[in-house]
Structure formats: structure tokens, C-alpha cells
N, C-alpha and C positions, 0 to 999 in steps of 0.2 A: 695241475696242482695250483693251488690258491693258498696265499700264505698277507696276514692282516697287516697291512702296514703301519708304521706309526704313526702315533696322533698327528693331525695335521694343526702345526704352529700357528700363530699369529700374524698378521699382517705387519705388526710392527719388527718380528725374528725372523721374516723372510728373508733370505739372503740375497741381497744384490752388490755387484762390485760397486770399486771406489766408494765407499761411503752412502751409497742412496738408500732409497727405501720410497717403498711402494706409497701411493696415497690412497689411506683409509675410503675416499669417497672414489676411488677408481667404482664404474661399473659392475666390472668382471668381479673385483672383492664382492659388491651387494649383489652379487647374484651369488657368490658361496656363499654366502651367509642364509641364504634363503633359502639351501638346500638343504636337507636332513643324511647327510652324507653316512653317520655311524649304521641306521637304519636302513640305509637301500644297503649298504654293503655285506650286512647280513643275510639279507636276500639275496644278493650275486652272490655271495660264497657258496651257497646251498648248491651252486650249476656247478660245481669242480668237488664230485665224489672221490676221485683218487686221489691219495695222495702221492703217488708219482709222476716225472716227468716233470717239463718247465714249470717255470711259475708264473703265474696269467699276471697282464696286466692289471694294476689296481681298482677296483670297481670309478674310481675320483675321474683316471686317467682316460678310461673306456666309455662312461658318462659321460665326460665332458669336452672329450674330441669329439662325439656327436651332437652336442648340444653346440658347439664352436662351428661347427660346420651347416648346422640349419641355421642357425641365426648370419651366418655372414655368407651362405650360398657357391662356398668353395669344394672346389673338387676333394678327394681321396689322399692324392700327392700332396694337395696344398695343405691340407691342414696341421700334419705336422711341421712344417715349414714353417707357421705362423706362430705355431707353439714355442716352436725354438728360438725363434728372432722377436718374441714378447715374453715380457717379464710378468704380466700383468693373467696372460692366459697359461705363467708353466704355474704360477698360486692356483690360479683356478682349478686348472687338473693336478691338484695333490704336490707339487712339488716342493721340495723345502728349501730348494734355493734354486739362484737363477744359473743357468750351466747350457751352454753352445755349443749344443749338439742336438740332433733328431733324438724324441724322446723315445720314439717307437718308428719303426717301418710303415708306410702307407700301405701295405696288402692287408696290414690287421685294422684295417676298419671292416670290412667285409667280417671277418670274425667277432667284433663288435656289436655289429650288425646282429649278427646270427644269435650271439647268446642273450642278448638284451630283446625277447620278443615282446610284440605287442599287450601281450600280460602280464609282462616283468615291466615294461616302462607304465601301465595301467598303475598296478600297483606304486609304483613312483608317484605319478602322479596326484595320487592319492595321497598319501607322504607331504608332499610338498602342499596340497591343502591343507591340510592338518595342522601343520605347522605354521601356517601362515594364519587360520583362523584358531590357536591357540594363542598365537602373539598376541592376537587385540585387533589386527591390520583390516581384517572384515568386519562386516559391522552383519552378523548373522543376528536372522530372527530370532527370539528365545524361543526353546520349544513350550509348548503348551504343555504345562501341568493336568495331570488328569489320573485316574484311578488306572488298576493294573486290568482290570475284569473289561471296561469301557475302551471304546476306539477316541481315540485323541484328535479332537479339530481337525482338522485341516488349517494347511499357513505356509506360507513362503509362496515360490515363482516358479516355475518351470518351464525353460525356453527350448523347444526343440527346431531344429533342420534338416538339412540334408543337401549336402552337393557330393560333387565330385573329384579326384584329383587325378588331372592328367598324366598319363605315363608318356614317356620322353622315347617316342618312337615314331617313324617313317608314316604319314599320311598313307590309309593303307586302298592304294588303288589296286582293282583286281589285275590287270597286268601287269605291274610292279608284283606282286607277290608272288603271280605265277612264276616271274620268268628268274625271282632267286629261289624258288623251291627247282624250281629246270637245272640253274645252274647249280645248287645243293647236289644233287643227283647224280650229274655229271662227275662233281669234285669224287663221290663213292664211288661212282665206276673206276675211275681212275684209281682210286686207293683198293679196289678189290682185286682188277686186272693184273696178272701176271706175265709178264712180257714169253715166259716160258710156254705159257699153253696156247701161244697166237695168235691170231691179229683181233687187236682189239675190237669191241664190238661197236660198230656204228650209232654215235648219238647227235649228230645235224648240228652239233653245236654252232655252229658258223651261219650255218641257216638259218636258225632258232635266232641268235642273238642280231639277224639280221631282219629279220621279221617284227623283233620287237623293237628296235629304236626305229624304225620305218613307220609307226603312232606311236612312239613315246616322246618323238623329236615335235609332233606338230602342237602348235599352241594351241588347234582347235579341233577338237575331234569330233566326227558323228556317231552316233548310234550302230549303226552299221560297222564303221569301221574299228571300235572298240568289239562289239562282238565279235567282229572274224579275227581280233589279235587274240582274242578269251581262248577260241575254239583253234587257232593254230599253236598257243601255246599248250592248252589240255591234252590234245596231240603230242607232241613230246613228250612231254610228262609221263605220259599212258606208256608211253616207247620204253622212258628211261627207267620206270621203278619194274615195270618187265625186265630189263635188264638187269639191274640192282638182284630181285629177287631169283633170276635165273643162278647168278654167281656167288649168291646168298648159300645153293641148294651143293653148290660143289667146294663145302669144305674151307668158305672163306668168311671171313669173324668183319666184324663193324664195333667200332669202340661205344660206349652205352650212349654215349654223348651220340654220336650218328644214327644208335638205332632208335633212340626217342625223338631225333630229327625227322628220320625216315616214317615214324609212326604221323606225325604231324605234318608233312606234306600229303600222305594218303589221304589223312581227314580233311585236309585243304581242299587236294582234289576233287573229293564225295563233294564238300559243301559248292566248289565252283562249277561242277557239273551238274549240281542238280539247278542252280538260279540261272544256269543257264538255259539247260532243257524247258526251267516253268518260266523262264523271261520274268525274272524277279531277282531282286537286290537286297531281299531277307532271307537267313534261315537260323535256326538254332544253334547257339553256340560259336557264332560265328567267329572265325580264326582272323586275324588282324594281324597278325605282327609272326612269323616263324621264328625269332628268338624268344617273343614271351607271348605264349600261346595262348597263357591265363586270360588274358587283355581282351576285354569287350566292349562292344560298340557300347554307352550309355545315352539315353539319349532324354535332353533336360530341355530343350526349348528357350536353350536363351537365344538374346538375340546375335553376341558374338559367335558362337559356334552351336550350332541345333543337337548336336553329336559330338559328345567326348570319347574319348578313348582311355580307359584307367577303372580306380575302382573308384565304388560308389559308400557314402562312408555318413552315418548319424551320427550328430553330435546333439549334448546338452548344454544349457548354460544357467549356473544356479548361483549366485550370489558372486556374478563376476566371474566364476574357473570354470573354463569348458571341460567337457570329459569325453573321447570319443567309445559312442555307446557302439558302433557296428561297421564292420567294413567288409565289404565285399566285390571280388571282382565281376561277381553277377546282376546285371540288372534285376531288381526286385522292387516293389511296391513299399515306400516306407510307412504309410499308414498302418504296418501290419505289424511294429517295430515300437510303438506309440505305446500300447500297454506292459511290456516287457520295461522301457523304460522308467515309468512311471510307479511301478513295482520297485525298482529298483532303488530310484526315487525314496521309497516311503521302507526300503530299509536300510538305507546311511540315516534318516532322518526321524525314522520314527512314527512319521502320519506322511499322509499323502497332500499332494500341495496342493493350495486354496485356489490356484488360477495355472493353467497349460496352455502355451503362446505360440503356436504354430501355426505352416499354413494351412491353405483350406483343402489341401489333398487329403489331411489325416481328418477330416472332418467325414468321415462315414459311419456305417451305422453300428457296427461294433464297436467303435472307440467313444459316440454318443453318448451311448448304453451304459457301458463302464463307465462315462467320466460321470454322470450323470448316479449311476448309481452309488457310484463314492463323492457325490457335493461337489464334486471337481467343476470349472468352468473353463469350459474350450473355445478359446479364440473362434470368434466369427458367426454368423446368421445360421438361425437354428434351420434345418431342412423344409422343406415342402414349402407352403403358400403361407405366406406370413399373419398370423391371427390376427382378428381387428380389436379385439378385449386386451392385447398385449403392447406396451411402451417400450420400445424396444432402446435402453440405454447408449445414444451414439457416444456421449461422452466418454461415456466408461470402454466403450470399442475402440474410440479412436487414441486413447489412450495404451492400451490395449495393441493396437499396433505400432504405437510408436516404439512401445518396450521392446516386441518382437525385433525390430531392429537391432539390437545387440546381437543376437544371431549372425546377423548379417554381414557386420562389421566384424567380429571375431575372426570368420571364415574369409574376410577382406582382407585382415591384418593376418591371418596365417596363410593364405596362398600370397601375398607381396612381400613377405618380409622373412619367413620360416619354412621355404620350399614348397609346401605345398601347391602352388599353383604348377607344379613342375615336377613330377618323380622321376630322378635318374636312374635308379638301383634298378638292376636288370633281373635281380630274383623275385619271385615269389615271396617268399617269407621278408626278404630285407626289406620289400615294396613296403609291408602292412608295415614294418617297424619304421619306416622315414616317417609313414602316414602319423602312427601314433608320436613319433618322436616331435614331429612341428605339432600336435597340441600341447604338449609338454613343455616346450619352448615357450610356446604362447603363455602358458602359465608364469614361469619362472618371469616372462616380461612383465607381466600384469604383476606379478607381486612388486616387483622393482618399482612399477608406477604407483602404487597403492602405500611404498614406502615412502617417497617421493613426494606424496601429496601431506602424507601425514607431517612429515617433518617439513615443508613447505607452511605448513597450518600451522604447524605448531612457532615457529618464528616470527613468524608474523607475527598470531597474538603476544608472542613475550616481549617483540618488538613495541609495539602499539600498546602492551600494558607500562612498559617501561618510558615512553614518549607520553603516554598518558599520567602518569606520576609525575613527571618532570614539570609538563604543561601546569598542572595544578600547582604543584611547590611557587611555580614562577605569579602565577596569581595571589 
């Protein structure tokens, strides 16, 4: 049940003891101010159909312990801890006075998590442009006038990317994963065996796990002797889910949690027997991680790391506020991702934009074609052997790529400062909502700096006009 709290006061009616009070130019205050708070929370209440049972916490409270927690990269526990012992972050999250105590349990961020999905925070996102480019704070192109029957110019920027964000799990070496899918298997047996029907069944544990720090202790291993650890660990394994499955057949239950474990060491095993048998270190789908199965190799070719592990995620950047267009924990091709955005593109806006700043992966012959037959111009050298009747504009390119750099930097400044270079959340769904929640962040920062500079501007000149009057009186 969801019940609307009251308005939330002013900055200067916040309550603090002994006589204090909050300052107007705290951060945390211009970051609520930047937020469309009445409007998302019409959105959140739509997720609480019944009206029985507790009363959720307030959409302010649930926002913005997630928003407190990307921006300063503290755990679950910590962040209501920080709430409580700041005055500055209980204003932020709705509070109407300051009061020393936990304002919520740390288990309910996980439920936070869950009801704030990557389409409820999209939608936020969106919200919080809106409001920023109705203030005056961006300086948006005007749209081009035009008849209703006629397609309208082309205008404005379109910056697209693509990285990755890593998931916060175990370097996943093939005998590290055998030998905790071995030990998984074992812990079932043990929970399925009843000391009443006799002597338990033999699973080598002692030998297994002797087998395996005997090359998992050495700093250098060969080829060889990693194979024969693969193929004595598979071996068990084959032993232990025979056995699993034999005690499966006599009337004894696995909680749901063990028996989608057990599903996912089987698939482990298929995938590690078969790169075995074809002496190869690819296959489909490949399993990484037995607590999050979702987790795939991605593999980007930088120089720090050639292979991530996480999901792989498009983002746009239009007049300064990134939007994330796609995320997935599947390796995918993002030139294919190009038109879908650009679409998208040209219905917040109206018309399709005048120039598309991306790299030269999305430069094939499909997204050409399209950009080409909507006037669109696509970053970088047109295809095949370059015509000799044609001047090929470097200025306007190297220009061109300079811009595409905001990209870059975006994705710099949300993996160092907003989590994403880092997903901790061990679900599925909460994974994509971290993802979407640090560009959201990133937003709320960018507006903060965009107000910043205005009122930085703006002093100055009344500075300098006031110093400027002065100066003249005095001549």
C-alpha cells in the first residue's frame, strides 16, 4: 500500500536542532531542487495496486537512497547510516526534520531496487530533462518551423556509444568454477541423504579438493596440467550430479534456489565438456559466474582488459543528458541498435538530426543507406576507394570527432564516480536498474554543473557591470 506524503517544505522550515538550519547552497538541497519529485511519484504510486498491508516507503525516500548511494559508492548497510548522521541527505530524501535514528532498514534497498525498474528510472530520467530544459538551463536548438503535410529539416547532434559495465564477480578460470560447481553438489548430497536409509554415498571429496589446490596453488601452469585438472574435476562432477539425481528419484525435494543451481552446473558441465573434447575456450552462452549465470564474456578490445564480464549497454548524448538506449547481458553487435535510436531520436524531437557522431563500427551499409536517405551525416569516411572528383571535408571531420568525445567522457565520468565501472547487485533485474540508475545520476550531476555555470555567469557580469559603472563615475 502507497499512501502520498506531504508536501515537502522548504529549506529554510527544515528542522534542525539548537537553532541551525540548513544552507541554501548545500549540494544535496540543488540536487532536490532539480528533481521533479510530484511527477515521478505519480509514477511510483501506479506500482502499489492494493490498498492493503504496510505503507511503502515514499517514492523521495526510495529515489534518493539510490541516488545517495551511486553518487558516493557505498554499500546497502551504509547508506542508511549516512542518512541518519546527515542533515543535509534526510532533506534530500523527503524528510521534514532532522531526527537520529535509521530512517529505513538496509534489506529495503533490494526492494527499491526491484520496484524502480530500468523503465520506471528511463522515465525519470526523462522528467528530470524536461525540467531542466523548461528552466532555460540548456540552451536547445529551436525546432524548425515547417508545414504539417512536409518532413521538417533536419538539426541538432546525435552522439551515440557503447561500452560495458562490469559485474563484481570471481575472474572466472575453468577450474575455479568446476571445483565450486563439485563443491555445490556435494553440499545437495549432504542435504538430500538421510542418515536412516545408509551409508552415505561416496563423493571423493577430499580427493577432489586435493586435486584441485595441487594446480590452483602453482603461480605457473601448463597447458597440460590445466587440462588434466579440467578432466579430473568433470569427473566428479559426472559422479556427483549421478548421485544428486539418483536421490532426486527416491522421494527427496531441493529448495528452488538448489534446483536452478543444479540446472546451471549441468549447463556448465555440457559447456566444459564440450571445449574440452574440441580443445577450444569458446562456446555459446558461456557460463562465468554460478551465482549469476546471466554474466557474459563481452569482449571490447581495449587495452586494459580485452574481455569484460557484465552487460553490454548503448547510450545517447543530445544537448548534454545521456539517455541509456539498451542494455544487455548478451554480446550483440551495436551497429544494429543505430537506426532504432535515431528513430527515437526524431520522436522526442520532431525531425531527425542534422549530424550522427559515432564510431566507425556502426558505419555499415545499412545504417549508410538510412542515414543517407534521411540527409543524416554519419561520422567518418564514406566506404570503398575514395573518389578522386570528391574533397573530402577534414575540417568538418576532425571537428567532428572532437565532439564525439563527449561520449566518452560521459561514460568516463559514470564508470569513476556513479558505479558503473563496477556492478555490485547480484540480481538480474537490480543489475540493469544500478546500470540505469548511474545515468540518471549522471544527469542530476550535469544539471547541478549547468546551474553552476549559469549563476557563476551571471555574477560575474553584474559584478563587472557594477565595477564598470563605478570606474566611469570616478572619471
Amino acid at each position: 500500500m502507497y499512501k502520498y506524503p506531504s508536501k515537502q517544505i522548504s529549506v529554510t522550515d527544515f528542522g534542525m536542532p539548537m537553532g541551525m538550519a540548513l544552507n541554501p547552497d548545500n549540494r544535496w538541497v540543488k540536487k532536490a531542487e532539480t528533481i521533479p519529485w510530484e511527477g515521478i511519484e505519480h509514477r511510483y504510486a501506479a506500482l502499489f495496486q492494493k490498498g492493503k498491508g504496510n505503507v511503502a516507503k515514499a517514492l523521495r525516500m526510495a529515489l534518493g537512497a539510490l541516488i545517495i548511494q551511486a553518487e558516493r559508492g557505498i554499500s546497502d548497510a551504509e547508506v542508511p547510516l549516512q542518512i541518519q548522521e546527515t542533515p543535509c541527505l534526510q532533506y534530500f530524501c523527503g524528510l521534514p526534520a532532522y531526527e537520529d535514528k535509521l530512517p529505513f532498514d538496509s534489506s529495503l534497498m533490494v526492494y527499491f531496487r526491484k520496484r524502480l525498474t530500468p523503465e520506471i528510472l528511463g522515465e525519470i530520467n526523462e522528467m528530470i530533462i524536461a525540467k531542466a530544459e523548461n528552466a532555460g538551463n540548456v540552451k536547445k536548438p529551436k525546432k524548425p518551423s515547417s508545414d504539417d503535410k512536409a518532413e521538417p529539416p533536419n538539426s541538432g547532434t546525435l552522439i551515440v556509444d557503447a561500452s560495458c559495465a562490469p559485474q563484481n564477480i570471481r575472474y572466472p578460470q575453468d577450474t575455479s568454477l568446476l571445483n565450486e560447481a563439485r563443491e555445490n553438489l556435494e553440499g545437495m548430497v549432504d542435504t538430500l541423504h538421510d542418515p536412516t536409509d545408509g551409508i552415505k554415498p561416496r563423493t571423493y571429496r577430499k580427493k577432489a579438493r586435493r586435486e584441485y589446490l595441487k594446480t590452483a596453488k602453482k603461480r605457473k601452469k601448463t597447458t597440460k596440467e590445466i587440462r588434466g585438472a579440467v578432466k579430473k574435476q568433470l569427473q566428479y562432477i559426472r559422479r556427483d550430479m549421478g548421485i544428486v539425481d539418483a536421490l532426486l528419484t527416491q522421494n527427496k525435494n531441493l529448495s528452488a534456489r538448489e534446483i536452478e543451481r543444479l540446472c546451471t552446473i549441468k549447463k556448465l558441465y555440457e559447456q566444459q565438456r564440450q571445449m574440452y573434447i574440441n580443445r577450444t575456450h569458446t562456446v555459446k552462452d558461456r557460463i562465468v559466474s554460478l551465482g549469476q549465470p546471466w554474466v557474459r564474456p563481452i569482449v571490447r578490445g581495449k587495452a586494459k582488459a580485452s574481455c569484460e564480464f557484465g552487460a553490454k549497454l548503448d547510450i545517447s548524448v543530445v544537448n548534454g543528458f545521456t539517455r541509456l538506449e539498451y542494455t544487455s547481458f548478451d554480446a550483440y553487435n551495436e551497429a544494429g541498435n543505430l537506426v532504432d535510436i535515431i528513430e527515437r531520436y526524431r520522436a522526442r524531437e520532431g525531425h531527425y538530426p542534422e549530424r550522427v557522431l559515432a564510431d566507425g563500427i556502426y558505419r555499415n551499409r545499412d545504417n549508410l543507406a538510412f542515414c543517407k536517405r534521411h540527409g543524416i551525416r554519419l561520422l567518418g569516411k564514406p566506404l570503398g576507394r575514395p573518389k578522386k572528383d570528391v574533397t573530402m571535408d577534414k575540417k568538418q571531420r576532425r571537428n567532428d570527432e572532437i565532439d564525439r568525445i563527449e561520449a566518452e567522457r560521459k561514460l568516463s565520468h559514470a564508470k569513476g564516480s556513479f558505479g558503473l565501472g563496477l556492478i555490485r547487485t547480484r540480481l538480474k533485474q537490480t543489475s540493469k536498474t544500478a546500470i540505469a540508475l548511474s545515468i540518471l545520476t549522471l544527469n542530476i550531476a550535469y544539471v547541478g554543473q549547468l546551474l553552476r555555470t549559469f549563476f557563476r555567469a551571471f555574477f560575474q557580469s553584474s559584478f563587472w557591470g557594477v565595477w564598470g559603472d563605478y570606474s566611469v563615475g570616478i572619471t
